[in-house]
N, C-alpha and C positions, 0 to 999 in steps of 0.2 A: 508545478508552475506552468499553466499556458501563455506562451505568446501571442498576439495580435499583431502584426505590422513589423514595421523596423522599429526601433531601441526609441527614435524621439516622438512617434506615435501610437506608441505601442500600450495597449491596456493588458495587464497580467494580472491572468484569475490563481490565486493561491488551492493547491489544493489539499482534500478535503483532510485534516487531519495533522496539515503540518502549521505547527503552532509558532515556527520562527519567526513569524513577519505581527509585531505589535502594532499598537500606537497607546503613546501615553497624555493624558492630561488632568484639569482638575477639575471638574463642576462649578457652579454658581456657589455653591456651601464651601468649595475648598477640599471635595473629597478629590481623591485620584484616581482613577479607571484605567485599566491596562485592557484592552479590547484587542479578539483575535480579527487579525486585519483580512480581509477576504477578495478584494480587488487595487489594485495600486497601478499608477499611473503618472508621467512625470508632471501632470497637472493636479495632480488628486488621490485620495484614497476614499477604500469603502471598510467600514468595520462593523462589527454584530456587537451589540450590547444588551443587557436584560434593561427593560422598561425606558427606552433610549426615546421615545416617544415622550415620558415624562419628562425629561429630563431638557429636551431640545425642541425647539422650532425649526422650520426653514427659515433660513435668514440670520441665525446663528452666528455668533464668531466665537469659536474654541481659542482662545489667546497664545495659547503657549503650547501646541501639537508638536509631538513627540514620537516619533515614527523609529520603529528596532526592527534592526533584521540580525537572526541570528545575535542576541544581546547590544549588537553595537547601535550606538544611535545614528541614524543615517539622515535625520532631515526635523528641524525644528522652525517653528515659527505657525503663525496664523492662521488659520482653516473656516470656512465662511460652511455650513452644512445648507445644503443644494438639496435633501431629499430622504425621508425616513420612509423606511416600509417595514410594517411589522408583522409577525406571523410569529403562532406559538409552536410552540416545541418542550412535550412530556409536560404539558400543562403548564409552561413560563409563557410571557410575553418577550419575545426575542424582537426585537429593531436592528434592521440593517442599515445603518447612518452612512450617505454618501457627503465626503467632504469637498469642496475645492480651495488648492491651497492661493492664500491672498499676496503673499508673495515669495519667492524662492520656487525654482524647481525640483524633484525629487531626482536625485541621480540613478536613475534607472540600471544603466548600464556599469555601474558599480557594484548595485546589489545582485545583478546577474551573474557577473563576475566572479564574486565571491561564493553567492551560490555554488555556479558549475564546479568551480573548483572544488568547493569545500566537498561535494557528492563524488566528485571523481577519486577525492583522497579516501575520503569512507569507503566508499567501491574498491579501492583498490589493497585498503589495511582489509577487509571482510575479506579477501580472496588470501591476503596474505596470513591472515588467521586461519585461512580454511586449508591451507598447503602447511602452516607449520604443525598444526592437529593431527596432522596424516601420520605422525609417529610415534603419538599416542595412542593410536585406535588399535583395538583386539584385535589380531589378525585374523581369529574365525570369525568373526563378525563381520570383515570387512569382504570375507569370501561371500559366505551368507549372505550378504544384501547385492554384492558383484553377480550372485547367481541367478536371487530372482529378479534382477535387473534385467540381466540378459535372456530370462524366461518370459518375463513378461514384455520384453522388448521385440523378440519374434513370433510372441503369439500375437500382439498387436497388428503386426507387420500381415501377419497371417490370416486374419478375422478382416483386416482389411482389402485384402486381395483377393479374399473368396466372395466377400460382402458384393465388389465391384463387376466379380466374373459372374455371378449369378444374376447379380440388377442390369446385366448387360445381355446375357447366353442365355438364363432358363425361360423357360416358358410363363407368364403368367399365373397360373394355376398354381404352378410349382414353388414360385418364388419364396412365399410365405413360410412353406415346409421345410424349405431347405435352409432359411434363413433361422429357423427357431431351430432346429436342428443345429447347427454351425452354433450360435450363442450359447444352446444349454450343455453343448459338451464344452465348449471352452470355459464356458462356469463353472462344472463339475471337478473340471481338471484343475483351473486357478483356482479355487476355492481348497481344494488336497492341495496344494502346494503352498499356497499361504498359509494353511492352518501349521503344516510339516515347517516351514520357514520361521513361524511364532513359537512355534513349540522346542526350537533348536535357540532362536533367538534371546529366550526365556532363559535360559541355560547358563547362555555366556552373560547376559545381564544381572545376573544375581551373584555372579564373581565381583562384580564394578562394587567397592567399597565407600565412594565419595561423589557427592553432585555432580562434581567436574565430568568426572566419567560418562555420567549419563549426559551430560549435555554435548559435549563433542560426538557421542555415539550417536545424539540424537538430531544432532546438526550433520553429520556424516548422512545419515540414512533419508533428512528430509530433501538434502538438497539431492540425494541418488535417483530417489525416489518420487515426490509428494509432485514436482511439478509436474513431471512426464505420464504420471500412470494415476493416483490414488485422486488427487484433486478435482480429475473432472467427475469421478463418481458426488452426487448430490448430497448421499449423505454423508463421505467423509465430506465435503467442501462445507457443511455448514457444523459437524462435528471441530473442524478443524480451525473454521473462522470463528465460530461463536461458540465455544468448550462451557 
């Protein structure tokens, strides 16, 4: 969720993925449409619907808009549509329907509220799942990922302060040589060490008897790991976003 402004002028773009914030109503037929809500405002919202062009004009009145955040219903009543714009998407006709409401305002700083809080509790139960796990995890495994943590945490360190002394000290000429030099041994060398790391890793893996096992092992190891060091490589990042 973005902000704009303070809370009574404030327009908030939802984003992209998070499906909490609906609106419900019923068509001209009497069908009912739950649309994901994409912009909200204490005068208005914006929602995406398939073939919403058919369905609506400008100048519109939705009778009975039904607006959820996180399942509860937060604001009902009248909605007048102000402006459709369509664009497709994997070959649909997708409409992005902006509403304005005809009367009532939407309690903005309610559904913020609840919001922040509801993330701060999730935040704070994921941390405390992530501290009660730590007594289930293998103890060689947790050395084994503590190792190349800290292997690849000062060879980073390392490849960046040579990076900076050579782009600063060498010579021009130099630069190039010294820099593909400096990369191909620290590849050489992380590369023997991750392979040595998987292949010990493998080991303790194959004791794990039950799902569970693997998932703590592998919630253990992503948050050690994936953000600091593997993620920025391109092809674990799209190995890892799109499997």
């Amino acid at each position: 969720m973005r902000l704009v402004g303070d809370f009574k002028h404030s327009v908030y773009t939802v984003e992209s993925g998070d499906t909490t914030k609906v609106v419900k109503f019923h068509d001209f037929q009497g069908k009912e449409h739950a649309c994901q809500v994409v912009v909200y405002s204490i005068t208005g919202v914006t929602f995406i619907m398939k073939d919403g062009s058919l369905i609506f004009k400008i100048g519109d009145v939705i009778p009975n808009l039904r607006f959820y955040s996180l399942d509860k219903e937060v604001f009902k009543g009248s909605a007048t549509v102000v402006q459709i714009k369509d664009r497709e998407e994997e070959k649909e006709n997708i409409s992005v329907v902006d509403c304005s409401f005809m009367e009532g305002l939407l309690d903005v700083f309610a559904i913020v509220k609840v919001d922040k809080v509801t993330r701060l509790k999730n935040d704070l139960m994921d941390f405390i799942r992530t501290m009660t796990i730590q007594e289930e995890l293998d103890p060689e495994f947790v050395n084994l990922t503590s190792q190349l943590r800290y292997i690849l945490k000062e060879f980073k360190e390392k490849i960046q302060i040579e990076e900076l002394r050579i782009s600063n000290e060498e010579d021009d000429n130099l630069k190039p040589v010294l820099l593909e030099t400096l990369r191909d041994m620290a590849f050489k060398f992380l590369f023997e060490e991750i392979n040595r790391y998987c292949e010990h890793c493998a080991k303790v893996v194959s004791r794990f008897t039950d799902q569970n096992q693997h998932l703590i092992h592998r919630m253990f190891f992503q948050k050690n790991l994936n953000d600091e060091f593997f993620i920025h490589s391109k092809l674990f990042h799209r190995a890892y976003t799109k499997p």
